[in-house]
VOGU-3710 file (C-alpha; in Angstrom, 3 decimals, decimal comma):
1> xxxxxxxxxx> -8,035/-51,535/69,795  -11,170/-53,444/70,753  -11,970/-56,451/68,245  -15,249/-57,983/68,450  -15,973/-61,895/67,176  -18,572/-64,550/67,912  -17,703/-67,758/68,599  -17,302/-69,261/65,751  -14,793/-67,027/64,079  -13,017/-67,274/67,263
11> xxxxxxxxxx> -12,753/-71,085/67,065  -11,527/-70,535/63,250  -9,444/-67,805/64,003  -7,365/-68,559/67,342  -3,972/-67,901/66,399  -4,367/-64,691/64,663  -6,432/-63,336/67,601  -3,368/-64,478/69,751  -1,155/-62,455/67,779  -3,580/-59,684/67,978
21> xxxxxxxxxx> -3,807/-60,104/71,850  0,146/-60,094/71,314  -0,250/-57,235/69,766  -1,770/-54,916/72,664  -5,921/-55,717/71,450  -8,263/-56,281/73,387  -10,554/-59,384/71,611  -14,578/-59,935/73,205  -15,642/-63,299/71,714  -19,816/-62,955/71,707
31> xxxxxxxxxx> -21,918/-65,795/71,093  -25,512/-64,779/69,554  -24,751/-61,065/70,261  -23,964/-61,855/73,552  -20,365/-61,144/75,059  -19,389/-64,006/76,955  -15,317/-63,760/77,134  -12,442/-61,424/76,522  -9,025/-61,305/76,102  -6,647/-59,152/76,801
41> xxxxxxxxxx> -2,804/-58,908/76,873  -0,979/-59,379/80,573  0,596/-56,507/81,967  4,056/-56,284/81,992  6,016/-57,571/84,969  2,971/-59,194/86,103  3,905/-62,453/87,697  1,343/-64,926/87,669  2,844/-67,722/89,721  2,423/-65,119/92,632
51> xxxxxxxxxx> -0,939/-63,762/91,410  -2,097/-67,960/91,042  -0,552/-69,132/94,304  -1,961/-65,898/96,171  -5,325/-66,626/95,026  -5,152/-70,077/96,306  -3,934/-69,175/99,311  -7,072/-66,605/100,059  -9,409/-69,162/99,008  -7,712/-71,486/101,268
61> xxxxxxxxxx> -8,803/-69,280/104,340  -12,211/-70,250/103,914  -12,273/-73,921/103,968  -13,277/-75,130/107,409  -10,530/-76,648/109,851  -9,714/-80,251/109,787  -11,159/-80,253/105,953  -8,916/-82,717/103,942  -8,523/-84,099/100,689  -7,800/-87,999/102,063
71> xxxxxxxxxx> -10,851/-90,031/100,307  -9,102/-93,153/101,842  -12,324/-94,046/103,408  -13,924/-94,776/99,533  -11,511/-97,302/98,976  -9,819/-100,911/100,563  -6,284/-101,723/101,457  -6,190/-102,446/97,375  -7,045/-99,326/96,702  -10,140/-100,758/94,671
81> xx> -13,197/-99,008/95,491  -15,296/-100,176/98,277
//
């Protein structure tokens, strides 16, 4: 079953829409008769480590050889900023 709730109701009413989620509903949280999220139970078997770290690894693919996270260059042998 679809369940429809703004925002606010939402906020107020988390863990009961949880359960419903639980449940098997599907919940679409609107915000001034807008829908701007929804909810939905996971399927079954679905294993979202895998689905996470395969995700990652695809978005990896696009960031541009010899790209790194090191920001050593922002900071001194202190590691205070510089």
């Amino acid at each position: 079953m679809k369940i429809l709730v703004e925002t606010a109701e939402a906020i107020e009413r988390f863990e009961e829409l949880i359960e419903l989620v639980e449940r098997g509903d599907d919940i679409v949280v609107f915000r001034d008769g807008t829908p701007i999220a929804e909810m939905k139970p996971v399927p079954k078997g679905t294993e979202l480590w895998d689905e996470l770290w395969a995700t990652m690894d695809a978005e990896r693919a696009n960031v541009p050889v010899g790209t790194t996270s090191d920001h050593d260059d922002l900071y001194d042998e202190h590691g205070l900023p510089r």
